[in-house]
C-alpha positions in Angstrom: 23.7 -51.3 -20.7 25.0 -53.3 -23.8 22.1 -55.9 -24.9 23.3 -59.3 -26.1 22.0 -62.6 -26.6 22.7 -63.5 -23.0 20.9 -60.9 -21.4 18.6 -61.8 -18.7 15.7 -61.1 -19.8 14.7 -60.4 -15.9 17.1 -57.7 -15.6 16.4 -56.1 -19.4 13.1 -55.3 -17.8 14.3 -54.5 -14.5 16.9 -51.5 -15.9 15.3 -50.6 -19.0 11.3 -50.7 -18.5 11.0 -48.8 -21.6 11.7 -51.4 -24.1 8.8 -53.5 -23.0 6.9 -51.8 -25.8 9.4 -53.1 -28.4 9.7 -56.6 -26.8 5.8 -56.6 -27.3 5.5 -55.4 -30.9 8.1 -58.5 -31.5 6.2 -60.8 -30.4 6.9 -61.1 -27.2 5.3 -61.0 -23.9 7.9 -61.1 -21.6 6.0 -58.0 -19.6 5.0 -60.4 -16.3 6.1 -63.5 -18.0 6.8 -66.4 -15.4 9.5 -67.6 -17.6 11.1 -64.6 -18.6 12.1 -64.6 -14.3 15.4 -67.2 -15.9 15.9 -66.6 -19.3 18.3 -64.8 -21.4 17.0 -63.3 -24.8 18.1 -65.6 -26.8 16.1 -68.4 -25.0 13.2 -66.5 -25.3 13.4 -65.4 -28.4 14.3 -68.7 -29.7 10.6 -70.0 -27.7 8.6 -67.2 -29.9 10.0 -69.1 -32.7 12.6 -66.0 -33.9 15.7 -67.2 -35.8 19.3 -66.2 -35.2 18.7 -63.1 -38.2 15.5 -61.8 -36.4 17.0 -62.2 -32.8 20.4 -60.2 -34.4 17.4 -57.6 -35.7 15.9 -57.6 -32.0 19.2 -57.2 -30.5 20.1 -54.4 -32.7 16.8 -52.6 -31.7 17.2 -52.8 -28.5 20.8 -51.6 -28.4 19.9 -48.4 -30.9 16.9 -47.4 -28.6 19.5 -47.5 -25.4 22.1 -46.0 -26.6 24.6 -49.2 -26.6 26.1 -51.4 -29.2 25.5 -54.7 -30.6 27.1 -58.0 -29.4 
């Protein structure tokens, strides 16, 4: 699974349970979130107040701890 900034935040979840943790230690609480049900990263990022370098940062995490690339 490649991560980007349009990634459902739903379906991250949904296939990859085991980023959860690093979602969390972000900032944020996606884990049973209402919202996170129709959001992308980016958007909820962008509502925990990340900017564009700390959601490239997230994104890059994300990607290294799956195995994919970023963007």
């Amino acid at each position: 699974m490649k991560i980007t900034r349009k990634t459902d935040m739903h379906e991250l979840l949904m296939e990859k349970p085991e980023l959860a943790g690093l979602l969390l230690q972000s900032g944020m609480g996606c884990v049973g979130c209402p919202m996170a049900m129709g959001e992308t990263l980016e958007e909820g990022c962008k509502v925990h107040g990340m900017s564009k370098k700390e959601i490239d940062k997230l994104i890059e995490k994300l990607n290294k701890k799956v195995g994919g690339k970023k963007k």
